[in-house]
TORNU-109303 format. One record per atom (N, C-alpha, C): x, y, z. Coordinates in steps of 0.1 Angstrom, whole numbers, plus 5000, padded with zeros to 4 digits. Layout:
! residues N
XYZ/...
! end
This chain:
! residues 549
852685324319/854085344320/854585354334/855685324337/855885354355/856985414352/856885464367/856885594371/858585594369/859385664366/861085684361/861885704376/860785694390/861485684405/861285494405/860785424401/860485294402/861685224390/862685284383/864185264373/864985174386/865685084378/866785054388/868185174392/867385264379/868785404380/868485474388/867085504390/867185594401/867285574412/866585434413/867485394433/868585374431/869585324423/871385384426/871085514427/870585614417/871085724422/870785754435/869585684441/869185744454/870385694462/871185564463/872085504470/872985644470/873785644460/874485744457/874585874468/873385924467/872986004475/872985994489/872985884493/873485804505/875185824508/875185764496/877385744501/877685874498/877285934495/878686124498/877586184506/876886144514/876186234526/877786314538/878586224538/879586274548/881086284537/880986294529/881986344515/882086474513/883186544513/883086694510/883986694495/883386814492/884086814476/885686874477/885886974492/887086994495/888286854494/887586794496/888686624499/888986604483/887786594475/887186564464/888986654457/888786754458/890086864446/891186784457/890986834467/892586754474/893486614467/892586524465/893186434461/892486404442/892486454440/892286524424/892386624415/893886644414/894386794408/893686814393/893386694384/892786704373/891186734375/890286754383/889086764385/888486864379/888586954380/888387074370/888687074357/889987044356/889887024336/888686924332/888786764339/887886694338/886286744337/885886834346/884786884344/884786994343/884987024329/884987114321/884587114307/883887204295/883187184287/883087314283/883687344267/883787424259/882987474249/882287584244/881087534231/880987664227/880487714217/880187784217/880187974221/881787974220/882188104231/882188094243/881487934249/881288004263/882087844271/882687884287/883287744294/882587724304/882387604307/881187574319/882187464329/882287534337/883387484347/882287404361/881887254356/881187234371/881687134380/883087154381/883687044385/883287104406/882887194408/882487234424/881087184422/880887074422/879586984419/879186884432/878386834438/878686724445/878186594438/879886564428/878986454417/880586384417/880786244418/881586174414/881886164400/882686094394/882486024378/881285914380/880685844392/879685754389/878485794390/878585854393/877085974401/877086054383/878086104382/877686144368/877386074355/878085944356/877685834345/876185764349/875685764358/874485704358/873285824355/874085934359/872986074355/873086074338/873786054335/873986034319/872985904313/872985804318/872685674317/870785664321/870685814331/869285864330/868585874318/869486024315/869186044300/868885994290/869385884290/869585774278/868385694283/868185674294/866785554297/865685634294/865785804298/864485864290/864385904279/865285884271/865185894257/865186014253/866686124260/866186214257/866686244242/867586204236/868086214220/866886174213/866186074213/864986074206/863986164208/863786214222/863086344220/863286444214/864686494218/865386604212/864986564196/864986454188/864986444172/863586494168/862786434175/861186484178/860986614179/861486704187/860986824185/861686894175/862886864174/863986944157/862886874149/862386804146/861986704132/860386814133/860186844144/858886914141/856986844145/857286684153/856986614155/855886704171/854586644170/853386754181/854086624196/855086764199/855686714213/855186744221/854286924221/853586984228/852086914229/851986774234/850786654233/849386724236/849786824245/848386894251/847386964246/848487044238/847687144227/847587114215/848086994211/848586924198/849587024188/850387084190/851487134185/852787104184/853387154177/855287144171/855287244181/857187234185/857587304190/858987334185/858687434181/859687484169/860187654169/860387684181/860987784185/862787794175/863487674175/864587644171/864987644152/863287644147/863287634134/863587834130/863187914136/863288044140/864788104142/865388004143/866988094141/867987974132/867487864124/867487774117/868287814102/869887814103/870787834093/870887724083/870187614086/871287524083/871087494064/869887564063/869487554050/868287394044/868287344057/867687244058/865987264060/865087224051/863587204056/863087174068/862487254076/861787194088/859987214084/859887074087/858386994083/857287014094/856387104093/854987084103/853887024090/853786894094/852286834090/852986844078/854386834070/854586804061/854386924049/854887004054/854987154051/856087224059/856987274046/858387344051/857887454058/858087514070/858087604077/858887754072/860087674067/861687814062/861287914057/860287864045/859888004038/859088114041/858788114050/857788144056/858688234072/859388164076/860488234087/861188304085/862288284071/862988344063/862288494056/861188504054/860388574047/860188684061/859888704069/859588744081/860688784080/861888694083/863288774088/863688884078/863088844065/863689004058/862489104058/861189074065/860489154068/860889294078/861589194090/861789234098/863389344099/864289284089/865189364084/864889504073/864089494067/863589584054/862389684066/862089684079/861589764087/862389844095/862989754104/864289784108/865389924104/865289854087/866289954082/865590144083/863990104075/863290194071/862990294084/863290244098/863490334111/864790414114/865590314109/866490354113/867490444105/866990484094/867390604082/866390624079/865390694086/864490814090/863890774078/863690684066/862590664059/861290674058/860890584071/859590594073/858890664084/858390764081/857790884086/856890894093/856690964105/855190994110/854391064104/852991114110/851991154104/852191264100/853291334106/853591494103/854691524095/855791404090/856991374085/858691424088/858091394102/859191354113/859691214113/861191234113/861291054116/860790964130/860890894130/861290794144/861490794156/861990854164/862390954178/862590814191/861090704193/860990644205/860290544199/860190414201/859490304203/859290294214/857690224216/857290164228/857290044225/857289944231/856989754230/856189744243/854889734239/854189674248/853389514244/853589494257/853789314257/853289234268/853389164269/853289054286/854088914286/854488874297/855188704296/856488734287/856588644280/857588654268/857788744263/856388824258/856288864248/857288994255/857389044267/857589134272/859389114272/859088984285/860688964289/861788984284/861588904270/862288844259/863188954251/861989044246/862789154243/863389264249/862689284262/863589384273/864889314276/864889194284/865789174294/866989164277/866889104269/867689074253/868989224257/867489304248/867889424248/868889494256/868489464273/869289564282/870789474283/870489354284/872189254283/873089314269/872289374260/873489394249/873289574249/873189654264/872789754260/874589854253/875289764247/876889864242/876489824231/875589744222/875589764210/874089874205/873389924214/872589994211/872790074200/871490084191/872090204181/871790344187/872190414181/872590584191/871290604178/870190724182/869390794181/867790744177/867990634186/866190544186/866290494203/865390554208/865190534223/863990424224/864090314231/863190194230/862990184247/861390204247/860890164263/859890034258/859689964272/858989834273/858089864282/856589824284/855489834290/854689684289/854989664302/853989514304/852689514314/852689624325/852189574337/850989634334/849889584339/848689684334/848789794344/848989804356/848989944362/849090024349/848390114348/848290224345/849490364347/849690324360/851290464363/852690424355/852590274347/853290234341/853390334322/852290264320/852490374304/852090494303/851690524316/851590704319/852790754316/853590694325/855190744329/855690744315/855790654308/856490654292/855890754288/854690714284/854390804273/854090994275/854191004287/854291124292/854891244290/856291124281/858091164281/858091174268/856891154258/857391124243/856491204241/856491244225/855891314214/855891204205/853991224201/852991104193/853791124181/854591234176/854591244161/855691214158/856491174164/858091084166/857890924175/856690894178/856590774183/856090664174/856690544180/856090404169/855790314188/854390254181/854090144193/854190054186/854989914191/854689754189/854189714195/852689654195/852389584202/852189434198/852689384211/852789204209/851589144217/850689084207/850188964214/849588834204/849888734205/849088644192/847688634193/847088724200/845788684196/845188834199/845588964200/845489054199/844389104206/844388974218/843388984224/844188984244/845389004245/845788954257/845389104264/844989094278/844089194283/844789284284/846089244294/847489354299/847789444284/847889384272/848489434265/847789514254/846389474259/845389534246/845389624254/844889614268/844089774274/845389874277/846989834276/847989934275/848089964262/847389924249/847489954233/846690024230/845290004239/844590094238/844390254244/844990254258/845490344259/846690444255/847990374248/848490444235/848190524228/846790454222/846090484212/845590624215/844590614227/843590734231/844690844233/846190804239/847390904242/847290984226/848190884218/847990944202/846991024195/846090964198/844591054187/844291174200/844991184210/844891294219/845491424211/846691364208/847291514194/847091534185/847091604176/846591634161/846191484151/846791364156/846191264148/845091264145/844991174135/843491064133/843790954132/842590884127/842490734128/843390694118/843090744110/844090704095/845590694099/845690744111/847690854114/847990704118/847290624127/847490514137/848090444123/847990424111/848690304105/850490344106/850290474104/851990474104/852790464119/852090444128/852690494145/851990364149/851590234145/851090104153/851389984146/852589914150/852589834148/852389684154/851589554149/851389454155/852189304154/852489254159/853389124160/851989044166/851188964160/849988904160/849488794149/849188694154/848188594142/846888634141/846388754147/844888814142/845188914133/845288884121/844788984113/843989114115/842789044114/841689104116/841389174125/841789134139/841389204146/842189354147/843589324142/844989404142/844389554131/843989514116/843789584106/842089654112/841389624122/840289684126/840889754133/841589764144/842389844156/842789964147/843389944136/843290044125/845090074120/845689944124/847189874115/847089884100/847789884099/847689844083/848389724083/848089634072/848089504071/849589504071/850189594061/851989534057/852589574069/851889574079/852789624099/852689564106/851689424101/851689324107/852489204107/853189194117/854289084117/853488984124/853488814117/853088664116/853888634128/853388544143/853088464148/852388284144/853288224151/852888084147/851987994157/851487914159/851087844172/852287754179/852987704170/854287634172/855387704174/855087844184/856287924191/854887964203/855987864215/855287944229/855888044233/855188174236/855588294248/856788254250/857388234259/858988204265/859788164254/859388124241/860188104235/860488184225/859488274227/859188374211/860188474207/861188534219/862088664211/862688584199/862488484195/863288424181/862188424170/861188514171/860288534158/860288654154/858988694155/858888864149/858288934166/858688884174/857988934192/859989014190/860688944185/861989014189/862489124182/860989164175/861589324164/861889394175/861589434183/861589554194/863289524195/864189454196/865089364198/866189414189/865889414172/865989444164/866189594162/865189644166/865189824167/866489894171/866389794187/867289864198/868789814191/868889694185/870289694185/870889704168/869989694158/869889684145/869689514144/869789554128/869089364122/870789334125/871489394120/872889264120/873089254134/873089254146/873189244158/872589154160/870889174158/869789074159/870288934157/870488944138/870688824131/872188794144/873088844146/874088744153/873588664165/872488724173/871788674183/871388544178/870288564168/869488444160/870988324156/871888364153/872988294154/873988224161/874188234171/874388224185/873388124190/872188144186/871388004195/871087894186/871587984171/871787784164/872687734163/873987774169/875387734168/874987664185/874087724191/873787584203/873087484199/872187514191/871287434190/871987284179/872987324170/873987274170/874487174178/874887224187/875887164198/875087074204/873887114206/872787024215/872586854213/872686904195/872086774186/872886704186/874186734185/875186684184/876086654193/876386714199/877686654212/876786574220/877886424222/877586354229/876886384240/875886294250/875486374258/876586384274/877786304274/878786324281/879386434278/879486514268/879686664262/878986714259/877386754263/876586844259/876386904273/876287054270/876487164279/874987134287/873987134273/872487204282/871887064287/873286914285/872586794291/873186784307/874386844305/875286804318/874386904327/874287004321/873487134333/871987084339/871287034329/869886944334/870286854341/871186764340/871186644349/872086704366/872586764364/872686804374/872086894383/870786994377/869486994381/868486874389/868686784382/868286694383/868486614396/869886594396/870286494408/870086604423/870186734418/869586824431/868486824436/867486834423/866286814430/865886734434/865586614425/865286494428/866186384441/867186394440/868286304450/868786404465/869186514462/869486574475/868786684483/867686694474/866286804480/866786924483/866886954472/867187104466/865787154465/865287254463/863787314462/864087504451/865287514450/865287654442/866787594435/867087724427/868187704418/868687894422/869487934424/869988034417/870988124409/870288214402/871388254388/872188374391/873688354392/873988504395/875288564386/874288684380/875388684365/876488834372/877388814373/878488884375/878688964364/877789064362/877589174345/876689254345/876289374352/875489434351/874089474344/874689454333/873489424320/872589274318/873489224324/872789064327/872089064337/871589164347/871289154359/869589134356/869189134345/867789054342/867688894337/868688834334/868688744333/867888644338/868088644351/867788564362/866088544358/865588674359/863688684356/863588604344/864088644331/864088554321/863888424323/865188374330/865188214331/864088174342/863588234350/862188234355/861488184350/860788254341/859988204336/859988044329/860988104320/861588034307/861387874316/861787834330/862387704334/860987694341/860087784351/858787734364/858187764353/857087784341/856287794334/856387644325/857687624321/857687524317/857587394322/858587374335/858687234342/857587234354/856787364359/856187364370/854887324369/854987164369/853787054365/853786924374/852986864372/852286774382/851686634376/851586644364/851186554357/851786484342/852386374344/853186344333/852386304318/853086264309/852486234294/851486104299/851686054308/849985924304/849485974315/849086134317/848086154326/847586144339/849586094345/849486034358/850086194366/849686134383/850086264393/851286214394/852386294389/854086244394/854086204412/854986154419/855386144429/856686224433/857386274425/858786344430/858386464422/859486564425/859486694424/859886724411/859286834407/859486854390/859387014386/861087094383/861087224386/861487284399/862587314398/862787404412/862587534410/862387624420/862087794424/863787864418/863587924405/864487974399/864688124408/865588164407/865788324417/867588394414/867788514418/868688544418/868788714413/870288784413/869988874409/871788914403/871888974400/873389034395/874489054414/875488994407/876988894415/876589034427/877889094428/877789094441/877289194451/875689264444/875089254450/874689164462/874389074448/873688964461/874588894472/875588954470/877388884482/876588964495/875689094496/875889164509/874189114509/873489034504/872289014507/872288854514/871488814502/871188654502/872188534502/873388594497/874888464500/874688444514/874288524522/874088504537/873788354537/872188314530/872288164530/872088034524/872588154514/873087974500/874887924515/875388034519/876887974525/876487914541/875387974546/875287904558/873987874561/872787854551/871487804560/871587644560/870187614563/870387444562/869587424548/869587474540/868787444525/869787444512/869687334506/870887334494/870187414486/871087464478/870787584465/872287584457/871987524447/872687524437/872687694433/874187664427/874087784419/874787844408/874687914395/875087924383/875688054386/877188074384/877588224379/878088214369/877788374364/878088404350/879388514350/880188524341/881088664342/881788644329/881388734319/882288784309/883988764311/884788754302/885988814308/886488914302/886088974288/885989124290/884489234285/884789334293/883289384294/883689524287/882689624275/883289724269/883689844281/884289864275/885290014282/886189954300/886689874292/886989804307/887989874314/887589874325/888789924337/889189794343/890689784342/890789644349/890589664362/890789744376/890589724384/889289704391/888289764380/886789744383/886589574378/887189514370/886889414365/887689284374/888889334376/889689244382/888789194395/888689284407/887589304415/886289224414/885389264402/884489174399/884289044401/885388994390/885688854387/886888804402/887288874408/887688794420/886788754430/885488864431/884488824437/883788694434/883488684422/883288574414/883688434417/884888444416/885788344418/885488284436/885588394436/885988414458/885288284460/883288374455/882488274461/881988184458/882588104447/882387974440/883587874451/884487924453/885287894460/884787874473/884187994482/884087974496/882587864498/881887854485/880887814485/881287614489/882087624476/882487474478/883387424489/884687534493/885487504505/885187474517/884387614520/883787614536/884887654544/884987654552/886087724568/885487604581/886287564581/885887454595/885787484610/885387444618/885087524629/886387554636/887387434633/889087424642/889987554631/889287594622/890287684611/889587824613/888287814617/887287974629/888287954645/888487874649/888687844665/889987924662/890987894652/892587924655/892588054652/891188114644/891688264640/891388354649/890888324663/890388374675/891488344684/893188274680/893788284689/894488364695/894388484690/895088644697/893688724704/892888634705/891788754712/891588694723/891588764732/891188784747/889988744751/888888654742/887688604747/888388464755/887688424763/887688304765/887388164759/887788094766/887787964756/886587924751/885587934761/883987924758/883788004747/884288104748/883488244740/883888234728/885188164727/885988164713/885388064704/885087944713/884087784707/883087884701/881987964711/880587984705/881088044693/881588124695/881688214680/882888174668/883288094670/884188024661/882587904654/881487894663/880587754655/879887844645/879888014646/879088104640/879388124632/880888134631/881688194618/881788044610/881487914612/882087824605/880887814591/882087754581/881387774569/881587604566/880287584565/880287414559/880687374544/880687494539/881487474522/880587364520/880787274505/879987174501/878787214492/878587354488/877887414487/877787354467/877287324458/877387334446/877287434443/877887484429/877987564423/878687544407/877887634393/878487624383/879187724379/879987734369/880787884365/880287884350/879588024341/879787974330/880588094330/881488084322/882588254318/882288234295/882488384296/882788394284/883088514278/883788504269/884788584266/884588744262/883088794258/882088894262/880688864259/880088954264/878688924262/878489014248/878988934237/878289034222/876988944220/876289014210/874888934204/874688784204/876088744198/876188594196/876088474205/876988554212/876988484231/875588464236/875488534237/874288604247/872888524239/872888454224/871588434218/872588224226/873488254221/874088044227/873388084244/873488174250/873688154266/871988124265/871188194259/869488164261/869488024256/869787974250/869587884241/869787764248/871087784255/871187714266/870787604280/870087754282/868987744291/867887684284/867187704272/865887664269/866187474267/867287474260/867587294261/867587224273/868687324281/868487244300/866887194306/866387284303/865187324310/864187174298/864287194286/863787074281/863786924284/865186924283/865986834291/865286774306/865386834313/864386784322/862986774329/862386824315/860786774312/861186674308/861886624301/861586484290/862286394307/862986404316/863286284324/862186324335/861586454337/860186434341/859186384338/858886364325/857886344318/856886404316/857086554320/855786634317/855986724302/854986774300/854886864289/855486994290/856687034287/857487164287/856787284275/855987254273/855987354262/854087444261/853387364274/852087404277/852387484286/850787554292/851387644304/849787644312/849087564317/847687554320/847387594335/848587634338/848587674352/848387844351/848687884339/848488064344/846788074337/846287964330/844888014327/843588044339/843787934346/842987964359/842388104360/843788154364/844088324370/843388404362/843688404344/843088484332/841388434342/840788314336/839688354332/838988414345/839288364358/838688414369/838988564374/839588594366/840088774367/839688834363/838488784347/838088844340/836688854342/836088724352/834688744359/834788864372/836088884374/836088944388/835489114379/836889144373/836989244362/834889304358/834689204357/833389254354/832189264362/832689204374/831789274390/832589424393/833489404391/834289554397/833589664384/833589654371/832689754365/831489744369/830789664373/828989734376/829389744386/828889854391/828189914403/827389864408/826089784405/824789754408/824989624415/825889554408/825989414416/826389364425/825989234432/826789184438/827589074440/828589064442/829488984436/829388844446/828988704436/828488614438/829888514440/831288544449/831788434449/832788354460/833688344467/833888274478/834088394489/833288434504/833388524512/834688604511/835588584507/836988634507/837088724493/836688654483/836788734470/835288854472/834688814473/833388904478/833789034483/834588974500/834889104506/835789174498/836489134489/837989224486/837589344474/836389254466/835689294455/834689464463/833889414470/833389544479/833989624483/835189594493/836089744500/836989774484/836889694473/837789754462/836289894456/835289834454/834389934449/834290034462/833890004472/833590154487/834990274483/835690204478/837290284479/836790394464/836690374455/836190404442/834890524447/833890454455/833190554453/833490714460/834790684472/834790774483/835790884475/836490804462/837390904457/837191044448/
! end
């Protein structure tokens, strides 16, 4: 197959890329009052304003015209139909069958999946409830008090960062903490703060074997049977979201606590199974279920709207023409909403785990870049940090803002404020300030003419800068499950005109298994560790430290 830089589309686009090198987008609105309505696009609660783009109508009809040469609608049919798109591992990728209204069968290997999802989802509601009207009791018969969710990757993000974006629909008297990191000072600190006989643990892992999450499950455990428990107590106070059985109901679960995992839902994709009960807890099931709803009313929109009107196609391809055509190397996300201010980590993952590859479907080494360095943090914070140099370094950086337009208990002047910030620097991003419009604002000061030049070239803002807006009308459950959903199609989207595998991850195994040889020089004492001078020495001054303490 050759290579999708060897298209006749993509050397126009590279031409392209040539003719608006000395084009500013400021000229661009000047003589185009309709430019913004034009690029603009409605869906789902939410408006995606990317008309501060550096994209013509041709520049954008051939980015379309991409899509179509990589076939991404036939892809897209392929992964909804349930078809092993994940080539590597030989799996479906069917994260989307998981919030799946439509009442329609989705087929793995020719076998409906629904019953089996559907079945879970009122598992997960008929638990839910039984926490949350003090039903189901501790060992001592106390209700409920605190969940812990311990987790890693997805399993972690998914349902913290969920959780804290919708922290106004929280239910009032269930306190939910998250624990990922193996440090130890981490589930010290939680569990330090709770009483075993009012606590429930979830622990997430599908193979009930992931290290971060066993050896923080296991120390739970030792925390628990430290108070008047027994072994027997752990079925009512441990619950598992796992495809091991076995190993789950030896830990000492009881079987009906065990929530089903599939192979055909990766990590990043999973808060849409039973990884997003913790999710559930924090906000109730009907909250949940509107999340789960919200990302099929995208997923909807995906299949369907043209891809000249599809949100998560226009947003990839214009990924796309950044990285690939004007050497962009990062993206970043900056949600103007407090509670969104995790966001950004989410899509982290969710976009470099997936696109951050090197090798396409026939096994070749790409030649162009695939995946940019996702980053960012909540609006305007980052105005007194890092805007320093998305507005004036020499490196393009696209960038996505977000902002509700109303937020609960609103003060308008806190909000008004917000969102003018907002606005400001999507504006100052794309306008810029020119050096003769710095030069004139220095004409009442007493520097000299020289002095006014240097520091009129300091203050000048090159504008030109890209930028997206998505606004929407609040961040309830619904929104917030289309806004993920979003993202997971964009991000698809441009694996398939990369051509790599979005849905493997063979880059973080390396790390596991050589961590886990290290892990077992660092317990003996006696040995010595056999491996490159550098790991050696780190391995030794880590034991000399151990023994001096």
């Amino acid at each position: 197959m050759a290579s999708v830089t060897q298209t006749a589309l993509w050397q126009e686009l590279k031409k392209h890329a040539l003719d608006i090198e000395n084009q500013h987008m400021r000229d661009w609105f000047a003589k185009d009052n309709q430019r913004a309505e034009r690029y603009t696009l409605n869906t789902c609660g939410m408006t995606l304003d990317f008309s501060k783009n550096l994209i013509t109508q041709e520049i954008l009809d051939n980015l379309l015209k991409l899509a179509s040469q990589q076939q991404v609608a036939e892809k897209r049919q392929a992964m909804f139909g349930g078809e092993t798109v994940n080539y590597t591992e030989q799996r479906s990728v069917l994260h989307t069958a998981l919030r799946n209204f439509s009442g329609e069968p989705v087929l793995v290997d020719g076998k409906d999946v629904m019953p089996e999802v559907l079945a879970t989802q009122e598992k997960i509601k008929s638990f839910v409830e039984s926490i949350h009207s003090g039903s189901h009791k501790g060992f001592t018969g106390k209700a409920i008090s605190d969940v812990v969710a311990i987790g890693i990757g997805g399993s972690f993000l998914g349902p913290k960062i969920m959780s804290e974006a919708l922290k106004p629909y929280w239910k009032e008297g269930l306190n939910v903490h998250f624990v990922a990191n193996v440090d130890g000072c981490h589930i010290h600190d939680v569990l330090s703060q709770l009483d075993a006989e009012t606590t429930l643990i979830v622990m997430s892992s599908k193979s009930f074997g992931t290290q971060e999450t066993l050896q923080n499950t296991l120390s739970a455990k030792a925390w628990f049977l430290s108070s008047e428990a027994t072994q027997a107590d752990i079925a009512k106070h441990f619950i598992a979201v796992s495809s091991n059985v076995k190993a789950a109901t030896e830990f000492g679960i009881a079987e009906e606590n065990i929530f089903p995992m599939w192979d055909w839902v990766g990590g990043r994709y999973s808060l849409w199974s039973a990884i997003g009960l913790p999710i559930a807890l924090t906000l109730g099931y009907d909250n949940y279920y509107q999340l789960l709803q919200g990302a099929h009313e995208m997923d909807k929109h995906f299949v369907e709207a043209p891809l000249s009107e599809n949100m998560p196609v226009i947003m990839a391809m214009l990924g796309v023409w950044y990285s690939n055509f004007l050497g962009a190397q990062s993206h970043v996300l900056l949600p103007y909403y407090h509670y969104l201010r995790g966001f950004p980590a989410y899509v982290q993952q969710l976009d470099m785990e997936s696109n951050g590859k090197s090798v396409n479907e026939s096994g070749d080494f790409v030649d162009y870049t695939t995946g940019p360095v996702i980053w960012g943090s909540e609006g305007t914070n980052g105005q007194h940090s890092f805007h320093q140099l998305i507005h004036q370094g020499q490196v393009l950086i696209p960038a996505d803002f977000m902002l509700p337009l109303r937020v609960p208990n609103q003060d308008y002047t806190h909000h008004a404020m917000l969102a003018s910030n907002c606005f400001g620097q999507t504006q100052a991003l794309m306008q810029g300030k020119t050096f003769e419009e710095c030069y004139a604002d220095l004409s009442e000061s007493t520097l000299s003419d020289s002095e006014k030049a240097v520091l009129a070239k300091h203050k000048t803002m090159p504008g030109n800068k890209p930028s997206n807006t998505i606004l929407f009308e609040q961040l309830d459950p619904k929104t917030l499950g289309s806004l993920v959903a979003l993202y997971e199609h964009k991000v698809f989207v441009q694996g398939v005109i990369w051509g790599v595998n979005s849905f493997d991850q063979w880059g973080v195994e390396l790390g596991k298994v050589l961590g886990n040889a290290v892990l077992d020089e660092l317990q003996d004492e006696q040995s010595e560790p056999d491996f490159d001078s550098s790991t050696n020495q780190l391995i030794s001054r880590f034991k000399q430290s151990l023994s001096k303490a």
